[in-house]
C-alpha positions as CSV (number, residue, x, y, z in Angstrom):
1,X,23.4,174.6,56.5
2,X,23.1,171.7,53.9
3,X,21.2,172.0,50.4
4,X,19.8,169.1,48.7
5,X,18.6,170.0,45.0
6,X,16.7,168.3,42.8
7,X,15.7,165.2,44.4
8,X,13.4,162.5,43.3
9,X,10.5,162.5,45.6
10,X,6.5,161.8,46.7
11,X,4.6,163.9,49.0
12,X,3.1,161.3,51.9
13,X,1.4,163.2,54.0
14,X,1.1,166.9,54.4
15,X,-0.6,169.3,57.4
16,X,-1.2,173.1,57.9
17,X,1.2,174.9,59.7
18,X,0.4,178.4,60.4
19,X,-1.4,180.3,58.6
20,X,-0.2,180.0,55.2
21,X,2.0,176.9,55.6
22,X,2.0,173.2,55.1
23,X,4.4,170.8,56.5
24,X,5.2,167.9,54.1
25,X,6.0,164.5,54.8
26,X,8.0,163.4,51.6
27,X,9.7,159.6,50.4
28,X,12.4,160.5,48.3
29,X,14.8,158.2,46.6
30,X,18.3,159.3,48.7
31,X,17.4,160.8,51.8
32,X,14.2,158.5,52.6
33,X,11.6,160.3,54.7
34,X,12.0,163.9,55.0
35,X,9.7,166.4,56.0
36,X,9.9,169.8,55.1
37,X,8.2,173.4,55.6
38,X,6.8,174.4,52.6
39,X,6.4,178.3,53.2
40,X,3.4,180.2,51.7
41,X,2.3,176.9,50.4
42,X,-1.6,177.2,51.4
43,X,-1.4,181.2,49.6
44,X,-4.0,181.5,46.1
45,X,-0.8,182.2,44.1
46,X,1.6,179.9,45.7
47,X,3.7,177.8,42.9
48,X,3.8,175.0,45.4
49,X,-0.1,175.0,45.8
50,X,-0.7,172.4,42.9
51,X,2.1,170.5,43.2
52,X,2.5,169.3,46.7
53,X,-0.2,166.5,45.8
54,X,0.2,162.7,47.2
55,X,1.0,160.2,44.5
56,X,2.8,162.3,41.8
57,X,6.5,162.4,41.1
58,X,8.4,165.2,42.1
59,X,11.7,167.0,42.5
60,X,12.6,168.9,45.6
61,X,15.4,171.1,46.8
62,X,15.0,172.0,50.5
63,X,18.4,173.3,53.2
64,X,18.6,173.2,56.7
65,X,20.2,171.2,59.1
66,X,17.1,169.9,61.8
67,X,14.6,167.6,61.5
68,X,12.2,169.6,59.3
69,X,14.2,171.3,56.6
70,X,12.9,174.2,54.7
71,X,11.4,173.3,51.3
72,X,12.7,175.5,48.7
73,X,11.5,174.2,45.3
74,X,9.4,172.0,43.9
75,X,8.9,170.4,40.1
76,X,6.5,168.2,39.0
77,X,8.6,164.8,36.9
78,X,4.8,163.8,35.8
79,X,4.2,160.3,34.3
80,X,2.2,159.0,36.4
81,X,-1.5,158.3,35.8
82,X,-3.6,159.4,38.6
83,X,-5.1,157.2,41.3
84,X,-9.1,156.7,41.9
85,X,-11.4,154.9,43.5
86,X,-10.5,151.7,45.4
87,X,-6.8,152.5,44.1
88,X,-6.7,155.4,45.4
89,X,-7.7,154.0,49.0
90,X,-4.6,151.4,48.3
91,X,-2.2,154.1,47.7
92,X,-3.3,156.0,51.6
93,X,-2.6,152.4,52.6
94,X,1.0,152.3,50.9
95,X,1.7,156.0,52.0
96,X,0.4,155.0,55.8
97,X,2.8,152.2,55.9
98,X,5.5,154.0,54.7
99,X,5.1,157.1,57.3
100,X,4.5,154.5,60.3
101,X,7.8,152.3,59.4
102,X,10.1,154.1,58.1
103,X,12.7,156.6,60.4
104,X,13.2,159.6,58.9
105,X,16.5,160.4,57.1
106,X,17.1,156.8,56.7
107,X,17.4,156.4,52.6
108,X,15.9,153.2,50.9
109,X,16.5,153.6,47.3
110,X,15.2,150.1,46.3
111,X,12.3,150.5,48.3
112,X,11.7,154.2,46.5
113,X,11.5,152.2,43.4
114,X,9.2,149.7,44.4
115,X,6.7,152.7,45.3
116,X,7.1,153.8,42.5
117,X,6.2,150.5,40.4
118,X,3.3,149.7,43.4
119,X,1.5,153.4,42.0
120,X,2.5,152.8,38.5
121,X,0.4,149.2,39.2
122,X,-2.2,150.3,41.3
123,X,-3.0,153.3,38.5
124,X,-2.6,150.5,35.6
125,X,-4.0,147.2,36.7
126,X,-7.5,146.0,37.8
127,X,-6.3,143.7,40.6
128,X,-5.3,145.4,43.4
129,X,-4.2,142.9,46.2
130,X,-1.2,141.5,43.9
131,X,0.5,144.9,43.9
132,X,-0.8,145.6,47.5
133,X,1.2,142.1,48.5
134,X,4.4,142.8,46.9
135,X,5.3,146.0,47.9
136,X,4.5,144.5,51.6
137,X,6.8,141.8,51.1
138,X,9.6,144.3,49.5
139,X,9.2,147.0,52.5
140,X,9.5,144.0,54.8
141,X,12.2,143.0,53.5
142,X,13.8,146.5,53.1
143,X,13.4,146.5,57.2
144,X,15.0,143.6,58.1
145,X,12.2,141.3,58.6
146,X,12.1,139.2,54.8
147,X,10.0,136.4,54.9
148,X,11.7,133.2,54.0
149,X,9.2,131.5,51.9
150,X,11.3,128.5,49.8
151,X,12.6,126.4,52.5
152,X,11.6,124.6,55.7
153,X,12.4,126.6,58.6
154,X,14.1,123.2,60.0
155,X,15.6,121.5,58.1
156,X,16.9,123.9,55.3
157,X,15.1,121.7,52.5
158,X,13.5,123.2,49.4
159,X,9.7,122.7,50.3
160,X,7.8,119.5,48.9
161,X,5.2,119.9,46.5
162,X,3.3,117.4,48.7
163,X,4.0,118.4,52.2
164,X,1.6,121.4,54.1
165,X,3.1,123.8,55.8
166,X,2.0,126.2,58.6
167,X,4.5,129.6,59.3
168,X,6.3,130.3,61.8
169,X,6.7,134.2,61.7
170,X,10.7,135.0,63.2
171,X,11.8,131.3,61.6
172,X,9.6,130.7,58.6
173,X,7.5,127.8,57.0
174,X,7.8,124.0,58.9
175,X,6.1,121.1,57.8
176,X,2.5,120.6,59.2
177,X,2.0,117.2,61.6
178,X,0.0,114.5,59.6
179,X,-2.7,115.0,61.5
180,X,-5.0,116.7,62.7
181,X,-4.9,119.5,60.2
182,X,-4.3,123.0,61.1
183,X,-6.5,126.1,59.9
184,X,-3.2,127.7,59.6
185,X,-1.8,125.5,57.2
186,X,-0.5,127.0,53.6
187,X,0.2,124.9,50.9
188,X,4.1,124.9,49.1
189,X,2.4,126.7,46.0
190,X,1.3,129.4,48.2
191,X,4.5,130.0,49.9
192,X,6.2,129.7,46.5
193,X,4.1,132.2,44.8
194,X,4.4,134.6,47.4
195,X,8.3,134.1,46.7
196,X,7.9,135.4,43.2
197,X,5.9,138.3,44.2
């Protein structure tokens, strides 16, 4: 029986189990995806009631040795502001990306931190897509599958301000034929400021 205490963590997802139960998908910034029984969670005086909430920073001790562990407390770190509206439809997106690509008990720590900077932006910032963009770019990355977006796929060249460029998904962007042009085609400022994201 192993014990993890006090680890950094958002709730994902969680579901009813039993009666008086949840089951909670969490990302935490050691041990990746967990998920975790939270007995008695769903009862009117439950501590973990309140706190088992999507979006807010937590820490969590749970043991056992399975694949769903046994949640044994939780804390709330606070700090965050709280999402709503159309930001709050962007963070289900982030949380759905994360609980469809990621293998459990496979720790990302860089990628825990970009999570936390994507809700920190989406809470903070009026445009949306930016953030939404990044943190794509960083979990791809995080998974093996980076973009390479500053040099022709080819060749190995920086790209040319004046050159077009369409992309080639497993090999990255190459040089557009003069003619005729393609609807696919991105320009080297594109590519470039998707770099920097």
């Amino acid at each position: 029986m192993s014990r993890i205490d006090n680890e950094p963590a958002f709730v994902l997802h969680a579901y009813p189990y039993k009666e008086t139960s949840l089951v909670v998908d969490a990302f935490t910034a050691s041990h990746g995806r967990v998920a975790l029984v939270a007995r008695g969670a769903k009862r009117p005086k439950s501590a973990l009631r309140g706190l088992l909430q999507a979006f807010q920073p937590l820490l969590l001790s749970w043991s056992g040795q399975g694949e769903v562990k046994t949640l044994m407390h939780a804390e709330s770190q606070g700090g965050l502001p709280l999402l709503g509206g159309e930001a709050l439809l962007c963070g289900f997106y982030v949380n759905e990306l994360l609980l469809k690509l990621l293998l459990r008990d496979d720790p990302h720590p860089q990628l825990f931190t970009a999570y936390r900077e994507a809700l920190h932006a989406l809470a903070t910032q009026t445009e949306l897509a930016p953030t939404l963009r990044r943190f794509e770019l960083r979990l791809l990355a995080e998974l093996g599958y980076g973009l390479q977006l500053e040099r022709e796929a080819d060749t190995g060249e920086p790209l040319r301000a004046e050159a077009r460029y369409y992309y080639v998904f497993d090999r990255g962007p190459q040089r557009s034929p003069a003619s005729p042009a393609q609807a696919e085609e991105v320009s080297r400022a594109t590519l470039l400021a998707l770099a920097r994201k």
